[in-house]
ZADO-1210 file (C-alpha; in nm, 4 decimals, padded with zeros to 6 digits):
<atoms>
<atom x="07.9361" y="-07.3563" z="-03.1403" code="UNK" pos="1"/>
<atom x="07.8296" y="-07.4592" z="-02.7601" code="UNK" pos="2"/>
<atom x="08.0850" y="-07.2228" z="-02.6026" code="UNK" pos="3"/>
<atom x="07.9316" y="-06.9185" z="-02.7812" code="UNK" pos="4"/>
<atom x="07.6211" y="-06.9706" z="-02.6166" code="UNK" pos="5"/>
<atom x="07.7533" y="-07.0772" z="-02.3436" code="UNK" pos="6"/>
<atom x="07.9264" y="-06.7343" z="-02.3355" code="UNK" pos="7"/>
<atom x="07.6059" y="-06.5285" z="-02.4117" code="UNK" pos="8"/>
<atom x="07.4433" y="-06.7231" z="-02.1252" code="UNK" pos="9"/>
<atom x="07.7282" y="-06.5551" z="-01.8591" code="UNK" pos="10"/>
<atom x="07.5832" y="-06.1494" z="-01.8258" code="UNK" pos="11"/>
<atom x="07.9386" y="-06.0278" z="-01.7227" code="UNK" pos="12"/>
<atom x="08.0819" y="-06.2200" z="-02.0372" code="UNK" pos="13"/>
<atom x="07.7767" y="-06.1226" z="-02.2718" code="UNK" pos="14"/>
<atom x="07.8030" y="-05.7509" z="-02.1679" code="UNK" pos="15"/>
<atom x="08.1789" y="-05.7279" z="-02.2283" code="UNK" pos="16"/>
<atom x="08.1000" y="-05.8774" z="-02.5833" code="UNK" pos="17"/>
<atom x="07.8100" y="-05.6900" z="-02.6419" code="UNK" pos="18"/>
<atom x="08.0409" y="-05.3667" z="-02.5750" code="UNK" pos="19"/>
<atom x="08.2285" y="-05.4510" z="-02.8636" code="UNK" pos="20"/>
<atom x="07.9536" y="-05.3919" z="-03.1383" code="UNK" pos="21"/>
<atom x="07.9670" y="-05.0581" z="-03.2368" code="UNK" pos="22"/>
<atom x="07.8400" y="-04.8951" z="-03.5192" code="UNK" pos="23"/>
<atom x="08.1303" y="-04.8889" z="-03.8273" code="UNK" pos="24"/>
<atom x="08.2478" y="-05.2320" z="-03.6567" code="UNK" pos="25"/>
<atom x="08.2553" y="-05.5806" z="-03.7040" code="UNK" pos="26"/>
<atom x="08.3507" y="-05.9078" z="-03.4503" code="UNK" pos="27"/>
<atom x="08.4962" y="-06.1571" z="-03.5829" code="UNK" pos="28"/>
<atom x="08.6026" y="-06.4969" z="-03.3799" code="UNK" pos="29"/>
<atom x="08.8773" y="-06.7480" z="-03.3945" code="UNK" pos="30"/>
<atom x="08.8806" y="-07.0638" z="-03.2032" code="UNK" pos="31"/>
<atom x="09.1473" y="-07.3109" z="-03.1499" code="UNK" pos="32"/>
<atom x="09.1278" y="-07.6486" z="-02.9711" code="UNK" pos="33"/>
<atom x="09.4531" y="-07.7658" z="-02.7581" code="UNK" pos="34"/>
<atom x="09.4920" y="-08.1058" z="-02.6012" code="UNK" pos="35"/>
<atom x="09.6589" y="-08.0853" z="-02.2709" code="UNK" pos="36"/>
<atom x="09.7194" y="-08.4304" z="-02.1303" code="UNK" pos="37"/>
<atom x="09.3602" y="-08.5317" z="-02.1030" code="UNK" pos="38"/>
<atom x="09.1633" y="-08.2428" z="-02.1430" code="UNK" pos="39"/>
<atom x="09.1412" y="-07.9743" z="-02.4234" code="UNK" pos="40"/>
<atom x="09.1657" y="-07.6175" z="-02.3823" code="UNK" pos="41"/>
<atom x="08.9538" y="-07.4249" z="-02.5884" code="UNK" pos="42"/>
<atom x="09.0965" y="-07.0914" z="-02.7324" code="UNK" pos="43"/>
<atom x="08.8541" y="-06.8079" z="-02.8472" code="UNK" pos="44"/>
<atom x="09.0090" y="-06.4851" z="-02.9852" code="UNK" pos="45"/>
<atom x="08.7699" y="-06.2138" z="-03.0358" code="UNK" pos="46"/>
<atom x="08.8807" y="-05.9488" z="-03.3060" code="UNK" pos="47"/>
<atom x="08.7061" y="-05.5772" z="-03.4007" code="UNK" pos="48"/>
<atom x="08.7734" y="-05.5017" z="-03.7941" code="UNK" pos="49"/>
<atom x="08.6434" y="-05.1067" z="-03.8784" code="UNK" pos="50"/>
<atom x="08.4017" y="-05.1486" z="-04.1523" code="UNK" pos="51"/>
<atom x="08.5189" y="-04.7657" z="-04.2543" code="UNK" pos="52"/>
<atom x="08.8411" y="-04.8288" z="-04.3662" code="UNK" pos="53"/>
<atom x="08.9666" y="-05.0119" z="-04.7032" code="UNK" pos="54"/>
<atom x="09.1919" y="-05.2134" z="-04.5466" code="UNK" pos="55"/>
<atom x="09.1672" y="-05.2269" z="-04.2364" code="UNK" pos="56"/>
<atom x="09.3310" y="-05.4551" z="-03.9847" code="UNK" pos="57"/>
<atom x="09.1601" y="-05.6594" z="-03.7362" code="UNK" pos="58"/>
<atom x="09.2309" y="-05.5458" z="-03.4055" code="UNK" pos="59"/>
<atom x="09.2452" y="-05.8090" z="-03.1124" code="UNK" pos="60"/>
<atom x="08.9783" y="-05.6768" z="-02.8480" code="UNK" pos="61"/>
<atom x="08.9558" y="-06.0337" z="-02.5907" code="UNK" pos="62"/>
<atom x="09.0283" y="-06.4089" z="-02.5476" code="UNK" pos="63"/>
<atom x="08.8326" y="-06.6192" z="-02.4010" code="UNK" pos="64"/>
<atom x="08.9590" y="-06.9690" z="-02.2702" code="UNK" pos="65"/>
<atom x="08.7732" y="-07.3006" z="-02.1589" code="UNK" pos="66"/>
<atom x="08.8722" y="-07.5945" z="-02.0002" code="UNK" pos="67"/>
<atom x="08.6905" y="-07.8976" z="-01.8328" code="UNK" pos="68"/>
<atom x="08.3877" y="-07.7016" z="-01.6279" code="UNK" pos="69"/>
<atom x="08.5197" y="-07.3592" z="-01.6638" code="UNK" pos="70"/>
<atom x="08.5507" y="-07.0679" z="-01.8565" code="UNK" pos="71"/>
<atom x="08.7728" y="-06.7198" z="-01.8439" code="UNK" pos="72"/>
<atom x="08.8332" y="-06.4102" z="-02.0377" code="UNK" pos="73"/>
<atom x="09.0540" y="-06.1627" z="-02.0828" code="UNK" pos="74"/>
<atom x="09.2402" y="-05.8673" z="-02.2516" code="UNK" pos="75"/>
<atom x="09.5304" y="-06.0625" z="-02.3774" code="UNK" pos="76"/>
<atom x="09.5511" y="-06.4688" z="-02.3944" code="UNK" pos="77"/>
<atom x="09.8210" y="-06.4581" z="-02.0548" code="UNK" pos="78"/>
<atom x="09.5358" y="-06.2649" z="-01.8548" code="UNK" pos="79"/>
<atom x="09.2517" y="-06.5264" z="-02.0104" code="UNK" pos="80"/>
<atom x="09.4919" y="-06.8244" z="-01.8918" code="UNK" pos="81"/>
<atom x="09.5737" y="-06.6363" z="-01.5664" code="UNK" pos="82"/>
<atom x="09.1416" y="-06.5431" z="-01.4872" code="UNK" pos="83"/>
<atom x="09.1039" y="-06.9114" z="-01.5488" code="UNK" pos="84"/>
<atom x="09.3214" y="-07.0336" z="-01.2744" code="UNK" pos="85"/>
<atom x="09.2078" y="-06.7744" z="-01.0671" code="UNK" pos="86"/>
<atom x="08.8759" y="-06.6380" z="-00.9277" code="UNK" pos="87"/>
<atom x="08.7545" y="-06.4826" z="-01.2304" code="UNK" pos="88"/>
<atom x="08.6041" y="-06.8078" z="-01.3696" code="UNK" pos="89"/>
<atom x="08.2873" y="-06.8863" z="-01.4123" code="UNK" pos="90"/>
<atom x="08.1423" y="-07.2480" z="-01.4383" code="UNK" pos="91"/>
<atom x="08.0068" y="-07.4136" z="-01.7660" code="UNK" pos="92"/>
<atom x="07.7260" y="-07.6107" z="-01.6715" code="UNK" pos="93"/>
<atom x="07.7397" y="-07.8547" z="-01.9568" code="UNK" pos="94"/>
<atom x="07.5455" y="-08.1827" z="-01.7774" code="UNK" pos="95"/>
<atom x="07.3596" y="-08.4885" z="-01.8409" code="UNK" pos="96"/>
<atom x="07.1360" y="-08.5653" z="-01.5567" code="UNK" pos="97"/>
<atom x="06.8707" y="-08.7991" z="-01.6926" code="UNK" pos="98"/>
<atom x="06.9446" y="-09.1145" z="-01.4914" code="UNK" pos="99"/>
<atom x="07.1207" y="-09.2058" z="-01.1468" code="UNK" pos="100"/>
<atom x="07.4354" y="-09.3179" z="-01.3269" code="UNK" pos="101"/>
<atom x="07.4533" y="-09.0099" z="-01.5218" code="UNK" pos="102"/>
<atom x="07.4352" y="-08.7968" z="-01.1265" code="UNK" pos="103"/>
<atom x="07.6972" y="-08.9578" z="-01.0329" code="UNK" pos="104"/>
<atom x="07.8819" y="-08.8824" z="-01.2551" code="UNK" pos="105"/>
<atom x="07.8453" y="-08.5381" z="-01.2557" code="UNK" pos="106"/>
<atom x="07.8285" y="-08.5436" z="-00.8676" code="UNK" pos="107"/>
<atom x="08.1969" y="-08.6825" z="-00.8837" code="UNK" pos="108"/>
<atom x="08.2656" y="-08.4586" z="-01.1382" code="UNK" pos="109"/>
<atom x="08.1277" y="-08.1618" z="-00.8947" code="UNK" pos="110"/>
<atom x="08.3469" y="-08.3033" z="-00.6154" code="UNK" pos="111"/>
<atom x="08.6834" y="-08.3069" z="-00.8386" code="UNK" pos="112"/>
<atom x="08.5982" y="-07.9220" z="-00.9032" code="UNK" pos="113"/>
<atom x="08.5477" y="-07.8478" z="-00.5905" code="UNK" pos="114"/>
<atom x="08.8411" y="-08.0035" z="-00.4520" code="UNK" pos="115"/>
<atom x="09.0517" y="-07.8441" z="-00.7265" code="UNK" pos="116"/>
<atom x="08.8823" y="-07.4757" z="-00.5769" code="UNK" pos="117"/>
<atom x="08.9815" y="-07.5719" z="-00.2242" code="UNK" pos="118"/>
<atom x="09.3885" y="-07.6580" z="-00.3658" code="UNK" pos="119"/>
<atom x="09.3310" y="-07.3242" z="-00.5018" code="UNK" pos="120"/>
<atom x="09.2355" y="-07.0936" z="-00.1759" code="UNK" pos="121"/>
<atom x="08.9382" y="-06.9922" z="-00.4481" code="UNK" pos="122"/>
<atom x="08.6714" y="-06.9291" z="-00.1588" code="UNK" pos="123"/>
<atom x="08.4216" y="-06.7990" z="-00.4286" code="UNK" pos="124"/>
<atom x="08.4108" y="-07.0571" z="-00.6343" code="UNK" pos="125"/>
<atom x="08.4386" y="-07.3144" z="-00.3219" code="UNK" pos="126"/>
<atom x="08.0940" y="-07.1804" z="-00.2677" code="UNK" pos="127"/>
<atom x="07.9934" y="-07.1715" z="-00.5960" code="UNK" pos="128"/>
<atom x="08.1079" y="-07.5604" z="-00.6338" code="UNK" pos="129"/>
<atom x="07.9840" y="-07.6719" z="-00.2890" code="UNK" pos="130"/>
<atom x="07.6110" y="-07.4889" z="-00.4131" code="UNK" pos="131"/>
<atom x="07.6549" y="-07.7308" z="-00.7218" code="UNK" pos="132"/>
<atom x="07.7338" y="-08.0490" z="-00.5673" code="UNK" pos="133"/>
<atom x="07.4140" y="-07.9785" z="-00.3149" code="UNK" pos="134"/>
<atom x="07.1886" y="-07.9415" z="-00.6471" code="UNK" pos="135"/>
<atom x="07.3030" y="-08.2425" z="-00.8046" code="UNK" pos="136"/>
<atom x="07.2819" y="-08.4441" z="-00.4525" code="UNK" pos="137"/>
<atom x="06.9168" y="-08.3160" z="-00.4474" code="UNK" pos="138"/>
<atom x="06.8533" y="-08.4429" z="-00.7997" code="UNK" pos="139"/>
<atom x="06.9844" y="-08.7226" z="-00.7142" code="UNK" pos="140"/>
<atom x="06.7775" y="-08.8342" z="-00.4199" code="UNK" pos="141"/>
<atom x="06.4793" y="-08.7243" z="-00.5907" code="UNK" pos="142"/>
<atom x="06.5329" y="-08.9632" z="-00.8466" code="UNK" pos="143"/>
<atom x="06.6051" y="-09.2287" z="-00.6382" code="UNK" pos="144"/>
<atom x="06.3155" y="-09.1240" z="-00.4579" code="UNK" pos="145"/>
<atom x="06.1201" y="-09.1467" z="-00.8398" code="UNK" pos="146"/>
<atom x="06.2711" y="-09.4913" z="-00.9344" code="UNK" pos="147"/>
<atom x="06.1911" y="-09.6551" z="-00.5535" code="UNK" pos="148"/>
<atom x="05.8026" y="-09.5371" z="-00.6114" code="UNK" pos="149"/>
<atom x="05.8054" y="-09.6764" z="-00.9542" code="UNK" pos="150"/>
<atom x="05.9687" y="-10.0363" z="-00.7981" code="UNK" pos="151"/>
<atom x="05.6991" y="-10.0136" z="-00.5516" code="UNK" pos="152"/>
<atom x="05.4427" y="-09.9666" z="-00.8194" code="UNK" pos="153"/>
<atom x="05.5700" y="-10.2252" z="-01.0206" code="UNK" pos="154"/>
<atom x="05.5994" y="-10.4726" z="-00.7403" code="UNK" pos="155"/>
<atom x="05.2686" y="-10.3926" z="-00.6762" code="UNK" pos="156"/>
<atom x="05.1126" y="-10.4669" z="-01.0176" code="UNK" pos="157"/>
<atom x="05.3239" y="-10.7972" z="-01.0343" code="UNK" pos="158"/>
<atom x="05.1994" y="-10.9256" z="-00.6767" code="UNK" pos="159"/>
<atom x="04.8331" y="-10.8452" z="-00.7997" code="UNK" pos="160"/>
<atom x="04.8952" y="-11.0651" z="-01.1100" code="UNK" pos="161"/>
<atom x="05.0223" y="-11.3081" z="-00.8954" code="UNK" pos="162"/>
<atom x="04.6997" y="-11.3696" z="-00.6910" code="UNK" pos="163"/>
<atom x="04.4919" y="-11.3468" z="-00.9939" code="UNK" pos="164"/>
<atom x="04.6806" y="-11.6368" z="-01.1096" code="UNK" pos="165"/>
<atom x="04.6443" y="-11.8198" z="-00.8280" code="UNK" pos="166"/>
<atom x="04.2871" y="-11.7934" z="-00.7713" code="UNK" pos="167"/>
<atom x="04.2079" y="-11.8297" z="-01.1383" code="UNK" pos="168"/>
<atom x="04.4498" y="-12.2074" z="-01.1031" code="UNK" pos="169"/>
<atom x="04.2749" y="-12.3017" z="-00.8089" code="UNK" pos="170"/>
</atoms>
């Protein structure tokens, strides 16, 4: 699934899962999907079964939640809901950036977080959002900046095609 790698891309999130393979262990994962008005939150529960005993009951170790752009974890699903209104989140970079239309969407997108960060008093992830709407503004006037030189090239092509034209009519 995209949120497990998404996960093992984080290093603070990766680490905390990677602590819970031990030897005599096994991880097991159970994810849920929740619609929420018009979003879904995405429910991860993260269990450690002991390969040593017969029957042995899993035991649940974290939970990891997603919604929209972000993603939390925690000991217990309250503190995964509670990191992922707080500061403890970290951003899910899950874009499409391909063409102009495509920017700005994401650059509105961007804005929306980081509005959402500034309701919140989250001055981390203010900065964190404000460093992500600057990338995608620089994408985006470089390919402007791409699709102008290709006009110009094109324009170019088509007003030599023109004169051939005309001296070949004449």
């Amino acid at each position: 699934m995209q949120l497990d790698t998404l996960l093992n891309q984080d290093e603070r999130i990766s680490k905390e899962l990677e602590s819970l393979s031990v030897t005599g262990t096994r991880t097991t994962k159970n994810m849920i999907a929740i619609p929420i008005n018009n979003t879904i939150l995405y429910v991860e529960s993260i269990y450690q079964v002991s390969l040593n005993e017969a029957k042995s009951t899993p035991i649940l170790k974290k939970v990891v939640v997603a919604c929209d752009n972000k993603v939390a974890m925690g000991d217990t699903l309250e503190s995964a809901i509670e990191n992922l209104l707080s500061q403890s989140v970290v951003s899910i970079e899950v874009e499409n950036t391909d063409t102009i239309d495509d920017l700005v969407t994401e650059i509105i997108k961007a804005n929306t977080n980081l509005e959402n960060s500034s309701n919140n008093n989250d001055w981390e992830m203010i900065g964190k959002d404000l460093k992500k709407l600057q990338e995608l503004i620089n994408k985006l006037e470089t390919l402007k900046e791409e699709e102008d030189k290709q006009a110009k090239e094109n324009n170019t092509v088509n007003t030599v095609n023109i004169n051939e034209n005309t001296i070949i009519n004449n």
